[in-house]
TIKE-181901 format. One record per residue (C-alpha): residue number from 1; y, z, x. Coordinates in steps of 0.5 Angstrom, whole numbers. Layout:
BEGIN
{node NUM, {Y, Z, X}}
...
//
This chain:
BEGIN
{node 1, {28, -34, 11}}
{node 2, {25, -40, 14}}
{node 3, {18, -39, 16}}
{node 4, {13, -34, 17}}
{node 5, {7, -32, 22}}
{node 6, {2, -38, 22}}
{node 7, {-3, -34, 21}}
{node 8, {0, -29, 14}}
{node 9, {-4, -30, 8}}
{node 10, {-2, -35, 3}}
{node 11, {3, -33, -3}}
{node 12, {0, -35, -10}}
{node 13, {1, -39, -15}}
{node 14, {-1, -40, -22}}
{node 15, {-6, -45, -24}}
{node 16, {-1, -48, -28}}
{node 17, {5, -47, -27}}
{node 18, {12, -47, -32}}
{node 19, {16, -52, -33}}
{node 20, {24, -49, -34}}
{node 21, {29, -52, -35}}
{node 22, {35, -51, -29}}
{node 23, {41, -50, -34}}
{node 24, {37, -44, -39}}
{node 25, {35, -41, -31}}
{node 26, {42, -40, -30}}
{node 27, {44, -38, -37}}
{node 28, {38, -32, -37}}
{node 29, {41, -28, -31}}
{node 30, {49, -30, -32}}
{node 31, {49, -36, -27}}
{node 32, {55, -42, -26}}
{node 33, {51, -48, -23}}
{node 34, {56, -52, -17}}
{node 35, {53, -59, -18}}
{node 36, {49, -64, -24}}
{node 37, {43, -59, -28}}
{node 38, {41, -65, -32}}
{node 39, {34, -66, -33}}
{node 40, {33, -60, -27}}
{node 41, {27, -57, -28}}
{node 42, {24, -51, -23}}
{node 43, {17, -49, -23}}
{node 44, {16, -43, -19}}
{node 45, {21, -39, -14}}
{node 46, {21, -37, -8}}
{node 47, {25, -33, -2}}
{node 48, {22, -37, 4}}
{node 49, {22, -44, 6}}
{node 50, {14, -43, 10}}
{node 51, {12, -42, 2}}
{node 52, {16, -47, -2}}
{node 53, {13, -52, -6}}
{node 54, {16, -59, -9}}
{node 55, {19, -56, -15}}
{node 56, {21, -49, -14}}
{node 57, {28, -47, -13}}
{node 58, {30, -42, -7}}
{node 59, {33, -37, -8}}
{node 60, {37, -35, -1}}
{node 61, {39, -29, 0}}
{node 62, {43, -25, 7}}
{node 63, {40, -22, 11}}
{node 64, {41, -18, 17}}
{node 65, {43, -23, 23}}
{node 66, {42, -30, 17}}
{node 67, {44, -32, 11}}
{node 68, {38, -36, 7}}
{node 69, {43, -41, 5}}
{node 70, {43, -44, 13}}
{node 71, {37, -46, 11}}
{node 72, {38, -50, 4}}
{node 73, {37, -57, 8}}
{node 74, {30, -54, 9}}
{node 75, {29, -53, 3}}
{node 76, {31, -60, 0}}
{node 77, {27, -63, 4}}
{node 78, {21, -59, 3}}
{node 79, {22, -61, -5}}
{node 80, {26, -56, -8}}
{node 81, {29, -57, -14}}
{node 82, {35, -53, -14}}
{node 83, {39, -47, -10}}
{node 84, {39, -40, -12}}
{node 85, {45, -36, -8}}
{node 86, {52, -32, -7}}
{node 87, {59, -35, -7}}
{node 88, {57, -36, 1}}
{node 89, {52, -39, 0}}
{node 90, {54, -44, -4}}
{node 91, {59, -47, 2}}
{node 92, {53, -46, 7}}
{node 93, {48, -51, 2}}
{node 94, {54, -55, 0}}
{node 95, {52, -63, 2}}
{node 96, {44, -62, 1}}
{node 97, {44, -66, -5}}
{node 98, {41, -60, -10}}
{node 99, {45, -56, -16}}
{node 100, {46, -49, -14}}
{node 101, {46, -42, -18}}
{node 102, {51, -37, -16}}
{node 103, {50, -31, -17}}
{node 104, {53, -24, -15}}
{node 105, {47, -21, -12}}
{node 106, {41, -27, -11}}
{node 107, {36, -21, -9}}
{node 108, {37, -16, -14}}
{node 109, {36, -22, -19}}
{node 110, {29, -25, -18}}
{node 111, {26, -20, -21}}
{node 112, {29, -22, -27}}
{node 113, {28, -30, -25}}
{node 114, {22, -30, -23}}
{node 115, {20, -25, -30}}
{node 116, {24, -31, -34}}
{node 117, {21, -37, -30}}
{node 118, {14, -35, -29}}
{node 119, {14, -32, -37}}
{node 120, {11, -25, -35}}
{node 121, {17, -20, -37}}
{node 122, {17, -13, -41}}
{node 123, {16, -17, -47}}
{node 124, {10, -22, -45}}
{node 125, {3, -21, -46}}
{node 126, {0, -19, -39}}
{node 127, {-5, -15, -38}}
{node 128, {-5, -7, -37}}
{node 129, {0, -5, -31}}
{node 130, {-3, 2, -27}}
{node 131, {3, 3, -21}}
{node 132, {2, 9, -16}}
{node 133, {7, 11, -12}}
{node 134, {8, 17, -7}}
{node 135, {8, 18, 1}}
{node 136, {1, 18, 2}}
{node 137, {-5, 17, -3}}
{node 138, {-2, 10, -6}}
{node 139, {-7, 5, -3}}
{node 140, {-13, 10, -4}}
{node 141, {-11, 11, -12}}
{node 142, {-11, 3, -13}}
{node 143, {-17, 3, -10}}
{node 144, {-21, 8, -13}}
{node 145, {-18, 4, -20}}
{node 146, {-20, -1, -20}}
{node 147, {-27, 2, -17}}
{node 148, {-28, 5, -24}}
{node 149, {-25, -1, -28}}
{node 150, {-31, -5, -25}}
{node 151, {-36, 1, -26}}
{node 152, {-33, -1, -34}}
{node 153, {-33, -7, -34}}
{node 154, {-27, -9, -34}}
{node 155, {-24, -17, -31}}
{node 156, {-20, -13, -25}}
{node 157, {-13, -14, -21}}
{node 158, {-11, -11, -16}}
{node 159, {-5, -11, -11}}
{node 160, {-4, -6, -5}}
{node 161, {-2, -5, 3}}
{node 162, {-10, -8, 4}}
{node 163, {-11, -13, -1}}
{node 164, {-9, -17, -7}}
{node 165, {-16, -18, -11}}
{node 166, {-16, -23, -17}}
{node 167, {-21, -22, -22}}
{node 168, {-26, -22, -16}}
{node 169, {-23, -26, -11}}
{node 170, {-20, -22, -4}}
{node 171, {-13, -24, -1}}
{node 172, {-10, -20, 5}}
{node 173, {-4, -16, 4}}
{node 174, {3, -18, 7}}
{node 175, {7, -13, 4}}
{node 176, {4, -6, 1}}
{node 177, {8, -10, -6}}
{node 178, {10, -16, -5}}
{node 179, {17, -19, -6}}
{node 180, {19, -19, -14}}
{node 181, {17, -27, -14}}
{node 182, {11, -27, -11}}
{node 183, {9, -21, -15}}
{node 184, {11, -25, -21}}
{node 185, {7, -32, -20}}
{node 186, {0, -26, -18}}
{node 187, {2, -23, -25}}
{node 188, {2, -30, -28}}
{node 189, {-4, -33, -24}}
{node 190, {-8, -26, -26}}
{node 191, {-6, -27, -34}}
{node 192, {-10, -34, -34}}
{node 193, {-16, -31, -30}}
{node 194, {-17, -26, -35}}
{node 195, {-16, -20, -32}}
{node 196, {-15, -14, -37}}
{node 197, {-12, -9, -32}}
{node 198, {-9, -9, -26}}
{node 199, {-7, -3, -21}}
{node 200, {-1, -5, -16}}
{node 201, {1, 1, -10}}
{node 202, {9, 1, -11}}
{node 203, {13, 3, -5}}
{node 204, {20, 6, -4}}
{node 205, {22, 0, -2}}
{node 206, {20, -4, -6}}
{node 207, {23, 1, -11}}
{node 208, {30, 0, -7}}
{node 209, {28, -7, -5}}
{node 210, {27, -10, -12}}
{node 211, {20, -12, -12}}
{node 212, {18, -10, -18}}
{node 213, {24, -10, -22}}
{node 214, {24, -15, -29}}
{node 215, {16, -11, -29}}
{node 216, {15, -6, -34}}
{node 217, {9, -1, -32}}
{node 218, {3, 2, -38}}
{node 219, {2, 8, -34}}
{node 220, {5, 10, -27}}
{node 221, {1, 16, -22}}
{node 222, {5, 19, -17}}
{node 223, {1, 23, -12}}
{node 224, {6, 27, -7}}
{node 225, {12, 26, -3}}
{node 226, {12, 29, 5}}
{node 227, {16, 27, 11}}
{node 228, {15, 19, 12}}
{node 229, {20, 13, 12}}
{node 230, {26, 16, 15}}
{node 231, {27, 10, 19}}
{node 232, {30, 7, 11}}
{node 233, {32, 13, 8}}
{node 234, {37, 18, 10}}
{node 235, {33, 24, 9}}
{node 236, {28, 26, 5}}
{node 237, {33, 28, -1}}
{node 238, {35, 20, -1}}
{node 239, {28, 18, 0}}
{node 240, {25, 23, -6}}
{node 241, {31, 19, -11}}
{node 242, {28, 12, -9}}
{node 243, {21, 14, -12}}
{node 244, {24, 17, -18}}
{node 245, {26, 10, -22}}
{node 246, {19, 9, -22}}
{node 247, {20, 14, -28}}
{node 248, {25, 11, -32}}
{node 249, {24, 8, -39}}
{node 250, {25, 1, -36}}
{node 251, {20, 1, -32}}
{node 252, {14, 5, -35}}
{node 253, {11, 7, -41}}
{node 254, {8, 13, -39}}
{node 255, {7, 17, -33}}
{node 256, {1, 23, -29}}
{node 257, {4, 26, -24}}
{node 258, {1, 30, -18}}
{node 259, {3, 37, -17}}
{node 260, {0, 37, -10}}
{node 261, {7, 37, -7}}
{node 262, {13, 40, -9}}
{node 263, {16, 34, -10}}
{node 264, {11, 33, -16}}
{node 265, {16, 39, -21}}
{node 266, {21, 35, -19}}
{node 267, {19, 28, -22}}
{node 268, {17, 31, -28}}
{node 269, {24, 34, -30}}
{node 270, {26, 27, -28}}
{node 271, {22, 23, -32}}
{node 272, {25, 18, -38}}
{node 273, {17, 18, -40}}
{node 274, {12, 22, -42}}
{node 275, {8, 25, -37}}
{node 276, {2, 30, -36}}
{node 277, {0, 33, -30}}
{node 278, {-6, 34, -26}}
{node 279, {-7, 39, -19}}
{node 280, {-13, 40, -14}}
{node 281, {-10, 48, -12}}
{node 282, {-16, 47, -6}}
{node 283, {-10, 43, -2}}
{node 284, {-4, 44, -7}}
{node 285, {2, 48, -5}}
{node 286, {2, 53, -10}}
{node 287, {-5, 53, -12}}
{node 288, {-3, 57, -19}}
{node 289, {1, 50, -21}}
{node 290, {0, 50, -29}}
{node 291, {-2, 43, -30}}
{node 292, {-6, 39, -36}}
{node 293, {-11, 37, -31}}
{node 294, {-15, 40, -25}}
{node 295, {-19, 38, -20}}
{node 296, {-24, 43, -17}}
{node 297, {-28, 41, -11}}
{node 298, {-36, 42, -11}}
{node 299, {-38, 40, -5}}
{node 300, {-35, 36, 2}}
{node 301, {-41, 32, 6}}
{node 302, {-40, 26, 10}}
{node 303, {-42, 21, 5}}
{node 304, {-37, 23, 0}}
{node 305, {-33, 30, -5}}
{node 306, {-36, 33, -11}}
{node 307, {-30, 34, -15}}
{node 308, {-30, 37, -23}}
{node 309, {-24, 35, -27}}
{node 310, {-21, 39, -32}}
{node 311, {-17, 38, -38}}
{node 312, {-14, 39, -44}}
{node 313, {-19, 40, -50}}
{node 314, {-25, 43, -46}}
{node 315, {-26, 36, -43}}
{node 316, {-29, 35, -36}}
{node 317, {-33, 31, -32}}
{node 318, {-37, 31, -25}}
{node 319, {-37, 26, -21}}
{node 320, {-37, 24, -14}}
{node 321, {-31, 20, -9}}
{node 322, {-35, 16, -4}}
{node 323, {-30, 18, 2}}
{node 324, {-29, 25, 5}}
{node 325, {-24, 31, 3}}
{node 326, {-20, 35, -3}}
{node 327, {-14, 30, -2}}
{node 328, {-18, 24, -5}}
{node 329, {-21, 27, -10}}
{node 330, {-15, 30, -11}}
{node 331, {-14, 22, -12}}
{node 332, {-19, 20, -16}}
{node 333, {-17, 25, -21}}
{node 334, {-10, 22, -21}}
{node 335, {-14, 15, -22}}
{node 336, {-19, 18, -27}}
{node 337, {-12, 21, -32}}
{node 338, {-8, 15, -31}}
{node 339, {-13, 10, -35}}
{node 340, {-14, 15, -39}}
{node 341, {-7, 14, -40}}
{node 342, {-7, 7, -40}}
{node 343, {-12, 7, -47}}
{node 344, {-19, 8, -43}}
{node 345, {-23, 13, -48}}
{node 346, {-25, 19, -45}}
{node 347, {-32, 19, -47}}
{node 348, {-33, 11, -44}}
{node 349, {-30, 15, -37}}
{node 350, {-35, 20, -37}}
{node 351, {-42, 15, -40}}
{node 352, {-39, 12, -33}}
{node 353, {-38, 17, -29}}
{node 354, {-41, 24, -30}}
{node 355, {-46, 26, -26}}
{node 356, {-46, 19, -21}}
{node 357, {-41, 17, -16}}
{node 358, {-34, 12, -16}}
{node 359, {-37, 6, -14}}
{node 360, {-30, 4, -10}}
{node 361, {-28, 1, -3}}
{node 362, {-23, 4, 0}}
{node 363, {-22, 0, 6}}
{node 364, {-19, 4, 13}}
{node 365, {-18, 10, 8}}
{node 366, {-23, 15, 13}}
{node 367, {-27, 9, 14}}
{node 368, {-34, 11, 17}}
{node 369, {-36, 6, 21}}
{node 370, {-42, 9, 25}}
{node 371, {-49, 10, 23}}
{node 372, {-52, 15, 21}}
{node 373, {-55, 17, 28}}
{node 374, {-50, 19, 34}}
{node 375, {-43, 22, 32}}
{node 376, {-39, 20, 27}}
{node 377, {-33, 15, 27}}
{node 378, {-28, 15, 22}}
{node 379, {-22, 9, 22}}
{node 380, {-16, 12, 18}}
{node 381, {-9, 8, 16}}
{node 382, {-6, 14, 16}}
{node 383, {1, 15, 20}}
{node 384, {4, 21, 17}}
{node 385, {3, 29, 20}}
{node 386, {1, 31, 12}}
{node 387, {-4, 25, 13}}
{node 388, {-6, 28, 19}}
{node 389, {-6, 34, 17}}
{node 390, {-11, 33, 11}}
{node 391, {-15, 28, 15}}
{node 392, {-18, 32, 20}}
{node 393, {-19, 37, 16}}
{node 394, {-23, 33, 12}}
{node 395, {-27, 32, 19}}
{node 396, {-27, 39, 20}}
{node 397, {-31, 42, 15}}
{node 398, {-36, 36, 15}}
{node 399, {-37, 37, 23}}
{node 400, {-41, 42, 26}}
{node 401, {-39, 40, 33}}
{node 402, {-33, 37, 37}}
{node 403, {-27, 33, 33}}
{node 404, {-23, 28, 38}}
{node 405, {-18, 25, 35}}
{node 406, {-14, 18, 37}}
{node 407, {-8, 16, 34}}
{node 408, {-1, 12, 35}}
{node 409, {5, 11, 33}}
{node 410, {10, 5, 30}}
{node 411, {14, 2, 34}}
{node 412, {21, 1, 31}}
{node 413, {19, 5, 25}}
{node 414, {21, 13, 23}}
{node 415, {22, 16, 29}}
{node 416, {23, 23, 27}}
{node 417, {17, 24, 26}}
{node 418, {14, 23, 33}}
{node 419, {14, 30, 35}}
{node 420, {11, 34, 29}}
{node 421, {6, 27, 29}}
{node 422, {3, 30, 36}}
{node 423, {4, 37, 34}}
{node 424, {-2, 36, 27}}
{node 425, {-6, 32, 31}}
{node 426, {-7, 37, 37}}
{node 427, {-7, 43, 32}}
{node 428, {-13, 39, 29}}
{node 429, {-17, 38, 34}}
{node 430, {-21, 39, 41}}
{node 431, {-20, 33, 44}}
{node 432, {-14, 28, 43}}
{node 433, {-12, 21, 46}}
{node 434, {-6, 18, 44}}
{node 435, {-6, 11, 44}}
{node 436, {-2, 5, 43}}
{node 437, {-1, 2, 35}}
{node 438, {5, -3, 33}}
{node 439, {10, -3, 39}}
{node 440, {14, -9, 36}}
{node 441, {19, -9, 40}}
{node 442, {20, -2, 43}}
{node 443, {17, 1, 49}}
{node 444, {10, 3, 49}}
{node 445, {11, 8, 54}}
{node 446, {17, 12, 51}}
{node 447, {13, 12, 45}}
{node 448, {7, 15, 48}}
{node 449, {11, 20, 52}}
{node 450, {14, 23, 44}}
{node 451, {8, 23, 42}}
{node 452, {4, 27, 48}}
{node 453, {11, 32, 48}}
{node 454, {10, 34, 41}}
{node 455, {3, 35, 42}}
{node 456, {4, 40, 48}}
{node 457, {10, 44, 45}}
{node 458, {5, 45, 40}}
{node 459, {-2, 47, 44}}
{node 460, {0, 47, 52}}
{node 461, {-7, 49, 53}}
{node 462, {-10, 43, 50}}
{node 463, {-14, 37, 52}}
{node 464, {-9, 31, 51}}
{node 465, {-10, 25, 54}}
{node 466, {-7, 18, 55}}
{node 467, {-10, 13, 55}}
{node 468, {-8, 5, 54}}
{node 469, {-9, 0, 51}}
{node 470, {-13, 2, 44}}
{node 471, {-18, -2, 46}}
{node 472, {-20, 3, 53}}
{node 473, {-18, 9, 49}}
{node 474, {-23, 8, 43}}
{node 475, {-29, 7, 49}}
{node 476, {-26, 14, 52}}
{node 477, {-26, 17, 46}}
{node 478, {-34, 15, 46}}
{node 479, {-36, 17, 52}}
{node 480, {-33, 24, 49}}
{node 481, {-37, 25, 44}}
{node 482, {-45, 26, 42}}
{node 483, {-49, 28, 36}}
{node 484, {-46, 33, 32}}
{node 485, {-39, 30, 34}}
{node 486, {-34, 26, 31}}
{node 487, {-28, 22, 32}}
{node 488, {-22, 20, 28}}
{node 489, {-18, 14, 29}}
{node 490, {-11, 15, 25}}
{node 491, {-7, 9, 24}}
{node 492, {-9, 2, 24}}
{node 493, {-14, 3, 18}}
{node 494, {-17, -4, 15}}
{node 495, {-11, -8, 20}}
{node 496, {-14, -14, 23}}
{node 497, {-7, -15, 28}}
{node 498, {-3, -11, 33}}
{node 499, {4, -13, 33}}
{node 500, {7, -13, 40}}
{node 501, {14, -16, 41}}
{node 502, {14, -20, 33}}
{node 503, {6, -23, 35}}
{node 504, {1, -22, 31}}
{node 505, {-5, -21, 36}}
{node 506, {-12, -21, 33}}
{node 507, {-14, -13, 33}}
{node 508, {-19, -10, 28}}
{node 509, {-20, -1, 30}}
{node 510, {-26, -2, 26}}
{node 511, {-29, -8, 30}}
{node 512, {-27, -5, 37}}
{node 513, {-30, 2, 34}}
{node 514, {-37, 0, 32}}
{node 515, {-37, -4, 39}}
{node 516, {-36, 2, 43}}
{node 517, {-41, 5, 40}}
{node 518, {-46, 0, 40}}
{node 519, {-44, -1, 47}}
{node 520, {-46, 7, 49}}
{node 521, {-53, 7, 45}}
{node 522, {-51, 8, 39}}
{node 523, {-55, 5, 33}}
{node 524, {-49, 1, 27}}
{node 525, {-49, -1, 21}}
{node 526, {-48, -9, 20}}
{node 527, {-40, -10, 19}}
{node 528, {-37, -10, 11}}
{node 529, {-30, -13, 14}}
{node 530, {-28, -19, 18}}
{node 531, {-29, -19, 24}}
{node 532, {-22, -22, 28}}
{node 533, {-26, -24, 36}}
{node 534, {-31, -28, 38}}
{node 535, {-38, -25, 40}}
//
């Protein structure tokens, strides 16, 4: 890959990097060398030119119009040390002037690369891993996480579709987990800053994709499976094993997982580790699940869910979720039981929690951007039906009057769920208005036009609008509402871009929701996000 968008955020690096001779790299994954390694040493890896620094050896994979290896002259003159590649890409980087490393499969070895380069393995000393994974739910239980590690005190990391967080200091997100070399360096950057746990988000594809391999989990969550991401699986049976290796005794200690879905009874027989499992029978499939753990919920309001959590031994505790709905206090029990897994002692869990409120931000997960006069706004990163479905539950019970909804779809991305998208949507609100999201290289229209189809077939009856661009539809939308009211914007969560034909255009819903608002009357809170447009 020879270059990234101008403006995605950096990748990190450690302070210090390693110096590692070229000659052992080789060795360590089963590597012949075509040219001279003597006195070659490499002090980072990396699959993109735009990334490199002097000194690292990039790793050149195919890809599915290039092959990586085209652009080895690139990396030469940007200061690489050496070449990692297949046998085609040996002749492709032939002539540069670096020695190269065949391996069989340049993509499924990084993970052990970067792990022996960057000295953060199965066997290194490095803080205390927390993986989640799961269709819906993942970004919300790191959040909630790491929130809680602060409440105790601890030196914290974090890496999820929003955020990488650096004992304190916030970077946007590329990918929900980062590619397995750039994972390593933030796991070798997060050792020398003292950070004593680190909750990470694990996708399927980072799974499928080698993203985490050559890291070994302390604990690893699973908080459901529901109907997303066929644009990469076959099916749903497919989908399901990608998220099983996460359980296997070479990638996790131990596991808690949810019985909320289905899928949850599934990856407990699967599991090579030791698990527990926990239920919130207010949103679980079959509510009698026998579970170690339970969450009931107290009380729903617009500031937060009251949940208690029960578990083995007469424990429990009170606490509060600062956001709406059972399905994330179904969330932050998972978060709760998996430090309790991970050596936090339940009596310090409950002197921080019991009573009081989990002090977390969860950006663009149901994020109230209204103020406390006028309807409320709720900007969400969901794009699933079972998101949807749950979401604007949420909102219901805590709204007295109407509940509009807006929404869009990926372009480029699962087009199976379109239909049942729409159909959740409509079947969940009085008012709803499809939009635009990310139409990367697809025709907005037809998107738009799958997306009203299925809520019709759904509710014929119903109020469906269209309305584009997003930023008109959000102005419509309050114009709708009042006092009482409320508007659920689903999709573009904490993003600050749009992506339209392969550009990333600056875009925050937050922004343009808070506007909106301020531009009919209503008083807003003063932002807590990065505001991507001039005033």
């Amino acid at each position: 890959m020879p270059t990234d968008a101008p403006n995605l955020p950096p990748v990190l690096r450690p302070e210090n990097p390693p110096r590692r001779a070229l000659d052992e790299l080789a060795a360590h994954v089963g590597g012949r060398i075509v040219g001279d390694p003597d006195g070659v040493t490499v002090t980072g890896i990396t699959l993109a030119t735009a990334d490199l620094r002097p000194g690292e050896a990039f790793v050149a994979v195919r890809g599915a119009a290039r092959h990586g290896a085209e652009f080895a002259r690139v990396a030469a003159e940007t200061g690489a040390a050496a070449i990692v590649t297949d046998a085609a890409g040996v002749e492709l980087a032939a002539g540069v002037g670096l020695p190269v490393v065949v391996v069989d499969d340049p993509r499924a070895s990084l993970g052990e690369l970067s792990a022996w380069v960057y000295g953060t393995g199965r066997d290194d000393r490095l803080p205390l891993l927390l993986a989640t994974t799961g269709t819906n739910g993942k970004t919300s239980v790191s959040h909630l996480i790491e929130g809680i590690l602060g409440q105790l005190g601890a030196v914290t990391g974090l890496s999820s579709t929003a955020e990488r967080h650096i004992a304190g200091e916030v970077i946007v997100s590329r990918l929900t987990t980062p590619e397995a070399s750039e994972f390593h360096a933030l796991l070798a950057l997060m050792r020398e800053r003292g950070v004593e746990a680190v909750a990470v988000e694990v996708s399927a594809q980072a799974l499928t994709r080698h993203r985490v391999d050559g890291v070994m989990f302390d604990v690893a969550g699973f908080t459901n499976l529901t109907h997303d991401h066929l644009d990469d699986y076959r099916d749903m049976a497919e989908y399901f094993e990608a998220k099983v290796p996460l359980f296997r005794a070479d990638r996790s200690r131990r596991g808690v997982v949810c019985l909320d879905s289905a899928a949850g009874a599934d990856i407990v027989a699967r599991s090579e580790v030791p698990v527990v499992t926990i239920v919130t029978p207010a949103i679980a499939h079959d509510p009698a699940s026998a579970a170690d753990w339970r969450v009931e919920i107290l009380d729903e309001r617009q500031d937060g869910t009251e949940f208690r959590l029960v578990g083995p031994e007469g424990r429990s505790l009170t606490t509060t979720v600062p956001v709406i709905g059972p399905h994330m206090a179904a969330n932050a029990g998972l978060a709760i039981v998996m430090l309790l897994e991970g050596g936090y002692a339940w009596d310090v869990l409950v002197s921080a929690l019991d009573g009081g409120r989990i002090e977390a931000h969860l950006p663009g997960r149901t994020q109230r951007v209204s103020g406390d006069e006028g309807p409320a706004v709720y900007v969400d990163f969901g794009h699933s039906p079972d998101a949807f479905e749950k979401t604007l539950a949420a909102v219901r019970r805590v709204t007295p009057g109407t509940v509009v909804m807006v929404f869009g779809a990926d372009g480029d991305r699962d087009k199976t769920k379109r239909h049942d998208m729409g159909a959740t949507a409509v079947l969940g609100s009085d008012i709803l208005i499809v939009t635009d999201h990310h139409p990367r290289f697809e025709d907005p229209d037809t998107i738009r036009a799958t997306l009203i189809e299925g809520a019709r077939r759904a509710r014929p009856d119903a109020d469906v609008r269209e309305c584009s661009p997003p930023e008109r539809a959000i102005v419509e939308a309050v114009s709708l509402v009042g006092d009482g009211d409320a508007i659920l914007w689903a999709g573009p969560g904490h993003q600050d871009y749009r992506d339209i034909r392969g550009v990333r255009t600056p875009y925050s819903a937050r922004e343009l929701a808070r506007r909106a608002l301020h531009d009919a009357g209503w008083p807003v809170p003063e932002p807590s996000w990065a505001v991507p447009y001039p005033d």
